[in-house]
N, C-alpha and C positions, 0 to 999 in steps of 0.2 A: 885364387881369383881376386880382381882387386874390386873391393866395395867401390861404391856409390862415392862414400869418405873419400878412398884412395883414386880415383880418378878426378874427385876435385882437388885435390894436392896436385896434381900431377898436371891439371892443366895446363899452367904457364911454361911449363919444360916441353909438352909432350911432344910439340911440333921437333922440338930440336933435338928431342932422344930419337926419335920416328928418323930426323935425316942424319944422325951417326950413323945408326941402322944399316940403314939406305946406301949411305955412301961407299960404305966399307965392304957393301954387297954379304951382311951377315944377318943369320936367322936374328930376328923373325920379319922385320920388313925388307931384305931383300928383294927388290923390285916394284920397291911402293911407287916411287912415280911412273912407270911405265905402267901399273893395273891402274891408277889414277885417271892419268892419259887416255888408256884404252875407254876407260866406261865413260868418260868425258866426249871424247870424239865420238858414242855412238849415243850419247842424250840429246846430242846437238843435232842430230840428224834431224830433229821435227823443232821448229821454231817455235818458241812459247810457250813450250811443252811442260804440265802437270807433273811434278816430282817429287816422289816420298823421298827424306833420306834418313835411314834409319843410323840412329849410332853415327849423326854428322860431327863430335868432336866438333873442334875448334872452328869448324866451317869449308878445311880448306877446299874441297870439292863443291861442297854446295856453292859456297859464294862465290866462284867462277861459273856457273851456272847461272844463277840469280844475278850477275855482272850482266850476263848474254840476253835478259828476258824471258828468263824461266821462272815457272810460278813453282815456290820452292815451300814445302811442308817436311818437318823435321823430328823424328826424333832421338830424344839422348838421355842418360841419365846424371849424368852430372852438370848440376846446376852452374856451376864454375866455368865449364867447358860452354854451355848454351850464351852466358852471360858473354863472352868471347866470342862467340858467331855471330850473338844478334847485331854487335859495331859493324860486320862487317852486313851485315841484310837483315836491315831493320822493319823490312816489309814484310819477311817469310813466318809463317807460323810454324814456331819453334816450341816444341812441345816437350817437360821434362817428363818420362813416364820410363817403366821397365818392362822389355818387352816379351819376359817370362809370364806376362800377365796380358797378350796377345797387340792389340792394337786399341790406344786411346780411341775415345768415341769419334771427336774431328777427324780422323783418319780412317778410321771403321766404313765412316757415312762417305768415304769420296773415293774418287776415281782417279786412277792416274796413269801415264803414257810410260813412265816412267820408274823403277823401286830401284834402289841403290842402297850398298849396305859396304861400307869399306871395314876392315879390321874389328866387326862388331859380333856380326854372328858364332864368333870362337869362344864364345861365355856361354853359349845356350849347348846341352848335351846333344848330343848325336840325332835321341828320337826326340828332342824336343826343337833341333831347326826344322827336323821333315813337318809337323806338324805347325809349328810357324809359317814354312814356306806356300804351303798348303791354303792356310788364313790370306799372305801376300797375294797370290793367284788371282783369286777372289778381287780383289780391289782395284785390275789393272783394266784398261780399257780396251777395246779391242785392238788386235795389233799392239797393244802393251808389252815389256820388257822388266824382267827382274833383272838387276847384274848385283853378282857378289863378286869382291873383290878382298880375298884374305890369305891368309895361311891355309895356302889347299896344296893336294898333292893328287895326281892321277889315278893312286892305287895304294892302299893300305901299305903294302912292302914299303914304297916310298916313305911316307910318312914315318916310320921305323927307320929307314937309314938314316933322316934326318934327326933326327931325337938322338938316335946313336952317336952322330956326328957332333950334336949341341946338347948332351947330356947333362953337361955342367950348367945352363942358363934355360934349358928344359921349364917349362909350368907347366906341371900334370895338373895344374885345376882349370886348365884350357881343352877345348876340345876342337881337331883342327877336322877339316873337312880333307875324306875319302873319297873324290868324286867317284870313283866305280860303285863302292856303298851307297855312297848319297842319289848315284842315280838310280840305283835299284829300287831302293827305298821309297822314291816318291812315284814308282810304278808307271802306270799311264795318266797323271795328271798333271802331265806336261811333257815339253820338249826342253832335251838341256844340252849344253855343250860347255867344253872347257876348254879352256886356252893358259897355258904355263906360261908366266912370264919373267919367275928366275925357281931356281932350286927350291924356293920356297912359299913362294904365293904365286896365284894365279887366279883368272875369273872365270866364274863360274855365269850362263847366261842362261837366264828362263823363260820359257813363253806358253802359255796355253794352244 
């Protein structure tokens, strides 16, 4: 897993590792802009609308967002990465914190229409996003929406043939989402659905 460290090295490249990725249609961001897209075209649905973004990187999602007049609340853990969104939405509160240690206080205390979390949540273990997701719930507003957008897969099998397929650039110190598990897991406190958007990511949607 890459530290705190290694994500601020990695800042100024990551946009451009993220669209080789992308382009080339290979794990692990195959189909980054299409889940980008998707949870984009359904924040916009409410105008002006309150929006966590957890694990916002460089901005690229938030700051289209916050371009539109959305009120944009953010968090990330590299300092390097924040320093690079806040050029692009110098208005949003950009919060550096680590989110194994639940949700800073500013975020704790608000409400939001909106929680979005792109390529973040695959640091946190299995039982440790259910019981994250759990904390998000909590802070949305009514008719609120979580949308994850990562390295997911439908059914644990999947997830295997994938790893099998990209065994050579494989991170076992990642942990990717099982929607079948993951929806078990968070039982009745909530409603979820998922939507594949290549081989290898896809978004995951929550709502109370």
């Amino acid at each position: 897993m890459l530290s705190k460290q290694g994500f601020d090295l990695w800042a100024n490249d990551y946009d451009r590792t993220v669209q080789l990725s992308e382009e080339n249609n290979e794990y692990p961001f195959a189909g980054y802009k299409g889940i980008l897209n998707l949870i984009f075209n359904e924040a916009m649905q409410k105008e002006g609308s309150a929006v966590l973004d957890i694990g916002f990187g460089t901005g690229v999602l938030a700051a289209k967002l916050y371009e539109r007049g959305h009120q944009i609340d953010g968090i990330d853990f590299s300092e390097e990465m924040i320093a690079i969104a806040r050029k692009k939405m110098p208005e949003a509160r950009l919060m550096q914190w680590d989110v194994t240690k639940g949700l800073p206080e500013t975020a704790a205390n608000s409400k939001y229409d909106t929680i979005i979390s792109t390529y973040a949540l695959h640091h946190l273990t299995d039982e440790e996003k259910v019981v994250f997701i759990k904390i998000l719930l909590e802070q949305l507003k009514p008719d609120g929406r979580i949308f994850i957008g990562d390295i997911a897969f439908r059914t644990r099998e999947g997830l295997a043939q994938c790893r099998l397929n990209n065994f050579k650039y494989w991170d076992e110190d990642e942990f990717y989402f099982a929607y079948d598990e993951f929806e078990r897991a968070l039982g009745n406190s909530c409603t979820s659905e998922f939507h594949p958007v290549s081989h290898c990511g896809g978004v995951i949607i929550l709502s109370k």
